[in-house]
Each structure stands twice: as C-alpha cells, then as structure tokens.
C-alpha positions in Angstrom: -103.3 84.1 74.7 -105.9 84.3 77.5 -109.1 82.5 77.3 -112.0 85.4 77.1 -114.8 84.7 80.6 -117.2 82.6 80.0 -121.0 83.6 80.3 -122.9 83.0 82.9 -126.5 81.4 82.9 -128.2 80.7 86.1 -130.7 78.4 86.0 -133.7 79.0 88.6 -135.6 76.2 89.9 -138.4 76.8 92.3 -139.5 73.1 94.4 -141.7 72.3 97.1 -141.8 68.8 97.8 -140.2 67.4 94.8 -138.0 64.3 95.8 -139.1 62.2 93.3 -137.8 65.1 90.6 -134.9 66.8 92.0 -132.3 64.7 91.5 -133.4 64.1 87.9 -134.0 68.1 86.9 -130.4 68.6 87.6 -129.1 65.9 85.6 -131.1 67.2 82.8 -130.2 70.6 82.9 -126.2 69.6 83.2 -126.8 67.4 80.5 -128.4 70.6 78.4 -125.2 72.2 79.1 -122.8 69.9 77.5 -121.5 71.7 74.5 -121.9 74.9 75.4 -118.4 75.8 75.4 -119.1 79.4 75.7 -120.8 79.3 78.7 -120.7 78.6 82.3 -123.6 78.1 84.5 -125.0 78.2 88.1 -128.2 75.8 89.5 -130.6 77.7 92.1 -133.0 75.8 93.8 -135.6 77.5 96.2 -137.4 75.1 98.8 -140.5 76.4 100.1 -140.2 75.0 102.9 -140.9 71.2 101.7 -141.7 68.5 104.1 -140.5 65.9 102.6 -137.2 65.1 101.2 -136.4 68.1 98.9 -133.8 70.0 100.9 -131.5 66.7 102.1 -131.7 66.0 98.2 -130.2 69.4 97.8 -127.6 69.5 100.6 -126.0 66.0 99.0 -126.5 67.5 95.0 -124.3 70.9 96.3 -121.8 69.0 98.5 -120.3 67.2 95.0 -121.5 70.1 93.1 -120.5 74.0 93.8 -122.3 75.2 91.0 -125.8 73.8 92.3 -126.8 76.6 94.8 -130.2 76.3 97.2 -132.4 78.9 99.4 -134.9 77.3 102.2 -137.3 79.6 103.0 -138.7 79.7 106.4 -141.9 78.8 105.3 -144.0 78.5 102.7 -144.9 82.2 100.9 -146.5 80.3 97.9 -145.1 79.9 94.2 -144.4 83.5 92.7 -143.0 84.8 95.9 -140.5 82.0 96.2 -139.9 82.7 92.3 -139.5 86.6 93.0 -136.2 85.6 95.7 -134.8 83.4 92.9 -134.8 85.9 90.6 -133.1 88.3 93.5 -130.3 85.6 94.3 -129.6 84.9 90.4 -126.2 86.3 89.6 -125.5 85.4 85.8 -125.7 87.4 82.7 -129.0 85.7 82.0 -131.2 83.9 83.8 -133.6 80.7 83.2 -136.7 79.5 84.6 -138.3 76.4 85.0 -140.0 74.1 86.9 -138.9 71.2 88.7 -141.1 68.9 87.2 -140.1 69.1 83.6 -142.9 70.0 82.0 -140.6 73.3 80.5 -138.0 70.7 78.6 -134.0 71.9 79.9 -133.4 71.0 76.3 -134.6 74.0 74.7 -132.0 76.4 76.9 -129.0 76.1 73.7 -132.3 77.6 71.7 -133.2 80.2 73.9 -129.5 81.5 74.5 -129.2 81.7 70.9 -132.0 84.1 70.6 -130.9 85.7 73.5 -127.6 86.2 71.5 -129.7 88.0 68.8 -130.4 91.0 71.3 -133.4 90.2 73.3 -134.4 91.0 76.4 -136.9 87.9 76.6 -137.5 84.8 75.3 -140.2 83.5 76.9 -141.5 80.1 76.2 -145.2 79.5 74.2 -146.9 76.3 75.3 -148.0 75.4 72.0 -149.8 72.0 73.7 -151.1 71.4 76.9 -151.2 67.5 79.0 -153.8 69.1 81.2 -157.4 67.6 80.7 -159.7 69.7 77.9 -161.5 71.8 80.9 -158.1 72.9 82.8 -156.7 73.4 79.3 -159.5 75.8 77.7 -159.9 77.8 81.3 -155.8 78.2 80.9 -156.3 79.6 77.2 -159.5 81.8 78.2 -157.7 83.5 80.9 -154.8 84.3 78.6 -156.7 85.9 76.5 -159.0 87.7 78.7 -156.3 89.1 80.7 -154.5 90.4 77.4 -158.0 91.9 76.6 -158.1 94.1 80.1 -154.5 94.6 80.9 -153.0 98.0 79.7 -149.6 95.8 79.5 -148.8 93.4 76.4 -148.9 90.7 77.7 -148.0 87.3 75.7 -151.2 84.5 74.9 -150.1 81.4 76.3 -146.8 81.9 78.1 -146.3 80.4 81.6 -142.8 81.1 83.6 -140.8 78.9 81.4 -138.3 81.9 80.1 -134.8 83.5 79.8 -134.2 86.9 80.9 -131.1 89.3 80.5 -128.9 90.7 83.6 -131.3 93.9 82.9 -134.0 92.5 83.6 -132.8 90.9 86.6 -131.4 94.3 88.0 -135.1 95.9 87.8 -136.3 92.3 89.6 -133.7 93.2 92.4 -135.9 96.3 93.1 -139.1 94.6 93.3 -140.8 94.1 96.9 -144.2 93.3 95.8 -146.0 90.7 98.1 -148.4 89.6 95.4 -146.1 89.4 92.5 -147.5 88.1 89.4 -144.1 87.7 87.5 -145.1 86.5 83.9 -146.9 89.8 83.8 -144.3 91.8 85.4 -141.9 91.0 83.3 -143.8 91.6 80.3 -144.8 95.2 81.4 -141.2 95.9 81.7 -140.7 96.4 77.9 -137.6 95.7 75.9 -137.3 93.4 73.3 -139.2 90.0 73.8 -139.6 87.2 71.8 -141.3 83.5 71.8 -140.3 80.0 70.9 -142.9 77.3 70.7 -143.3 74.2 72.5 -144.9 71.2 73.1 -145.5 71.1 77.2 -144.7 67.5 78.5 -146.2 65.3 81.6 -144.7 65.5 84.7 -141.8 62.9 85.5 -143.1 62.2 88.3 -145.0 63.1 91.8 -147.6 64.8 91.3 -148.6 68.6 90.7 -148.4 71.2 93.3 -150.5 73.7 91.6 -154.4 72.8 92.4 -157.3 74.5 91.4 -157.5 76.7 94.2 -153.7 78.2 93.6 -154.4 77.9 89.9 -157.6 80.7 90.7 -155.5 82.5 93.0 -153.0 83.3 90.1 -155.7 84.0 88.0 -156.7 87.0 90.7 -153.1 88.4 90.8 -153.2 88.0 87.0 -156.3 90.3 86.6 -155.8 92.3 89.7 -152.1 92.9 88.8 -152.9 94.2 85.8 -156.0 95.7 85.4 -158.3 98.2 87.0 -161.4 96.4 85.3 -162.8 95.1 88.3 -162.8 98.8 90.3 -164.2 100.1 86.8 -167.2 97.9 86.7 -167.8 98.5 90.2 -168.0 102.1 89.5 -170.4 101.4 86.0 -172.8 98.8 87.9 -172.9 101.9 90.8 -174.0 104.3 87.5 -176.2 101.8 86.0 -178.0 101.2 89.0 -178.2 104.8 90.1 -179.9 105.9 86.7 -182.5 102.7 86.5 -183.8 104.1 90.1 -184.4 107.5 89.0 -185.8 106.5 86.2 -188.0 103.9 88.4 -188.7 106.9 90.9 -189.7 109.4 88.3 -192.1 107.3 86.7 -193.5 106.0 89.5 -194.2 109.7 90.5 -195.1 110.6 87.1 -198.0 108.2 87.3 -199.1 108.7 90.9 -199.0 112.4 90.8 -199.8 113.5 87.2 -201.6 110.5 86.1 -203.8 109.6 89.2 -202.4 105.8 88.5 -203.0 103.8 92.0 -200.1 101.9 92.7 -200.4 98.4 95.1 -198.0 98.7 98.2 -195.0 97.3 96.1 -194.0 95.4 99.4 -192.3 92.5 97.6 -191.0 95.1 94.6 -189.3 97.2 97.4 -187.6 94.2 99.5 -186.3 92.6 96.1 -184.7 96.2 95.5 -183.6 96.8 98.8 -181.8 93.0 98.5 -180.3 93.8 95.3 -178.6 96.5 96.1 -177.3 95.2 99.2 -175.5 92.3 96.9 -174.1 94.3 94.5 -173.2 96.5 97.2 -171.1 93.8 99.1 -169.9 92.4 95.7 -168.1 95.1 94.9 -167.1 96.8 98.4 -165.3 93.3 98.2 -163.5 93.6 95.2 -162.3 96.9 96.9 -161.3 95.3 99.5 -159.0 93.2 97.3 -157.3 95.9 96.4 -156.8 97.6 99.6 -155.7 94.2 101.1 -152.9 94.6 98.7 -151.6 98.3 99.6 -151.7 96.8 103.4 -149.8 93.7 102.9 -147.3 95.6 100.9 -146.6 98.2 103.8 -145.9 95.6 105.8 -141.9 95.1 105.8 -142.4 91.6 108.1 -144.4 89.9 104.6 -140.9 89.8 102.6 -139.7 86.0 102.5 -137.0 85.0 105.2 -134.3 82.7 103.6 -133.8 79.7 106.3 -131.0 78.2 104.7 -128.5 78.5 101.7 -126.4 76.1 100.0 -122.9 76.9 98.2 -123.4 80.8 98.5 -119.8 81.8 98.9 -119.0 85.0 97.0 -122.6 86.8 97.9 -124.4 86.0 100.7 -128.3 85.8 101.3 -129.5 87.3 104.2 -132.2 86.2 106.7 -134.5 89.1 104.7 -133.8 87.5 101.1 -131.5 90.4 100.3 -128.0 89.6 98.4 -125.1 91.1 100.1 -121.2 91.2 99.2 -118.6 89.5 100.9 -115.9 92.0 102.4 
C-alpha cells in the first residue's frame, strides 16, 4: 500500500541582521516538527539585506539542509515588504509566520495546524502578554483598538504577524503588488474563517530589536491609512467646521456693524490669528492628502517591487530577479 503525501507547511521567517538568532530559530522550529508524522515542511528565510552575518549563516544552514530555503533582497524594502515576497515564494499547503527572534514560540505550530485541521482559513496568534515596557505596551494595545474602531475591515485586538494561513490565502497574497502592504490587516480583510489562540509573547533570545520607535509609528500609518479613510474624512469635517464658524463670525460681525451701529476696533491681531489658523490646518491636512497620493504614486511605479539578490535551495521554482515565482521547464 502506498504511503498517502505528506502536507506541506512552510515556515516564513523574515531576518535582518539576526546572527546571534538564526542558527537557533531553525533548531527550534525542526525541533517543533518532530512528531508530526503527517507532515512535511519547508524553512524560508528572507534577508533584507543584513550587514552582518545573516546570509553566510544561511548559505551553511541550506548546504546540510534542502528544506531550509533563503531570499536576499537587494536591499533593504523594510519589514512587511520583505514579509509580502515570503508569502509569494511559500509553496506549502499552509504557511507560518514568525519572527526570528522568538518572541512567537515555534512550539505552538502542532496547535495551530490542528485548528487549521478544523477548517480555518486563519489562526492568527493573540499576544495575551507583552515584555515590552508599560508605555510601548499600552500605545501597542491603544492602536489595536483604535484601528478596529475606524477600519471598515474586522480586524483582530492584539494580533501581531505571528499566524498560519491556508494555500488560499496564499494564492490571493500571490496577486498582491502593494508597496505599503500592511499584512496583519490585509489578511484579515480577506474574509474566510479565522480564529485566535492565546499566548504569552516571550523576550528576545538574543540581539537586540530591529523594530524602533520610528518603524513601530510607521506601521502604525500603514495600519490607519491602510484601512481607513478617517483621516481624509476629518480633513473634509475640520474644512466644514471651519467654513460655518466664519460665516457665522462674518454675519455677526456685519449684523452689528450695519444693523446695530456697534463700532468694531481694527481686529488686527483677531484677523492675523485667523489668517494663521487656517493656514495650519490648511497644510495639516493638504499633508495627510499627500499621504495618500504618495501611495497611488509609489504603487504605479513597477521599479518599487523588491528585487531578490540571492536564493538558497530553490530547485523546483525559481525566484526571479523581480520576486516573481516561476516553473522549471
């Protein structure tokens, strides 16, 4: 009798400058592995272009190992875009992501494959604690709930990228060619049936993070502008608002000058303070429009897609330069 095909998981890892974890986050996730008779399995790791030892650490892990694969990009195109040409070289029935680091324990993948096994779509992971200090730690749970609150998606309260998604959802990620992805939110707007498992997020093993505050606010745009056309709304109210208060301020000033004989003073400094407001809120908002228009341009521009440098152990599909997956003949 012939053995029924295993299934295959791949397992995306995104890394940038992460020698001092990569050689442990594969042992761990073989190790998760062990017992899992039904299933077979594929590492990808994607370099953004580390300058350290990342990629050497890589070429020696996939010379002993042809089931650990690895993209360099040419340079870096920042975390979700490197996560977006994972996704795109993922060739299993399911995929996983996590981080190098280990935050997202490897151990929890038997868990989410069962649940996976019950029919969904998703099973995305819930950070039910946090090791970041109290103030990074509120500001993450505020701007879970805040984008929830504006978004027309449904998006999940305290899910980071720590998830398993199903060969469908990998086929619609194939399509994708947005050059500010926001991914958590992407895949949640893409329906189906998703559930979460809880967890306790750990510390790093070790280095340190490669997510400051500055990329941590720069998410938090691509969250919000991703997903919501708040920002262009209250541009649009504050324009109303502001329009109606200076009628009303022009009528009444009128009112009393020509009906009541009221003598009004110059209004010098009144005027210049109104002139000076407007001309904030003005460039306040003409630059959240911008935001958005910067978006439609960088997306017409075929040149912003990632370029894959290098790949590691691709033998049945191929990777070209443009991050595309194509067939052997």
């Amino acid at each position: 009798m012939q053995q029924s095909e295993k299934t295959l998981v791949s397992v995306l890892v995104p890394a940038f400058n992460e020698e001092a974890t990569i050689e442990r986050a594969y042992d761990t996730i073989v190790k998760a592995f062990e017992g899992l008779e039904d299933y077979d399995y594929e590492i990808i790791f994607s370099d953004n272009h580390s300058s350290d030892r990342t990629f050497g650490l890589l070429e020696k892990l996939a010379r002993k190992d042809p089931r650990l694969k690895a993209i360099r990009l040419s340079r870096n195109y920042g975390y979700q875009r490197s996560l977006l040409r994972l996704y795109k070289a993922a060739s299993g029935d399911c995929a996983v992501q996590l981080d190098c680091d280990l935050q997202d324990p490897p151990e929890l993948i038997p868990e989410m494959l069962a649940r996976w096994r019950e029919g969904h779509q998703v099973v995305y992971g819930i950070r039910r604690s946090l090791q970041d200090g109290f103030f990074t730690a509120m500001a993450r749970r505020v701007f879970y709930r805040f984008v929830r609150a504006i978004s027309h998606d449904d998006l999940p309260l305290n899910a980071g990228e720590f998830r398993l998604v199903d060969k469908v959802i990998l086929t619609e990620l194939q399509q994708v060619n947005d050059t500010t992805p926001y991914l958590r939110g992407l895949i949640s707007a893409m329906g189906f049936s998703q559930v979460g498992i809880e967890y306790d997020r750990a510390d790093r093993i070790a280095g340190e993070s490669k997510f400051p505050l500055k990329s941590m606010i720069m998410l938090a745009v691509d969250g919000v502008l991703n997903h919501s056309l708040l920002p262009l709304r209250l541009a649009s109210i504050a324009g109303l608002v502001i329009g109606l208060l200076s009628f009303l301020l022009t009528f009444g000033y009128l009112l009393g000058s020509l009906v009541l004989g009221q003598e009004w003073p110059a209004g010098f400094a009144t005027t210049t303070i109104l002139l000076l407001m407007s001309i904030s809120i003005n460039a306040i908002f003409m630059g959240i429009i911008g935001e958005y228009l910067g978006r439609i341009f960088l997306q017409s521009k075929s040149s912003s897609q990632p370029i894959v440098q290098t790949s590691l152990n691709f033998t049945e599909r191929k990777i070209n330069p443009a991050g595309e997956i194509q067939q052997d003949a």
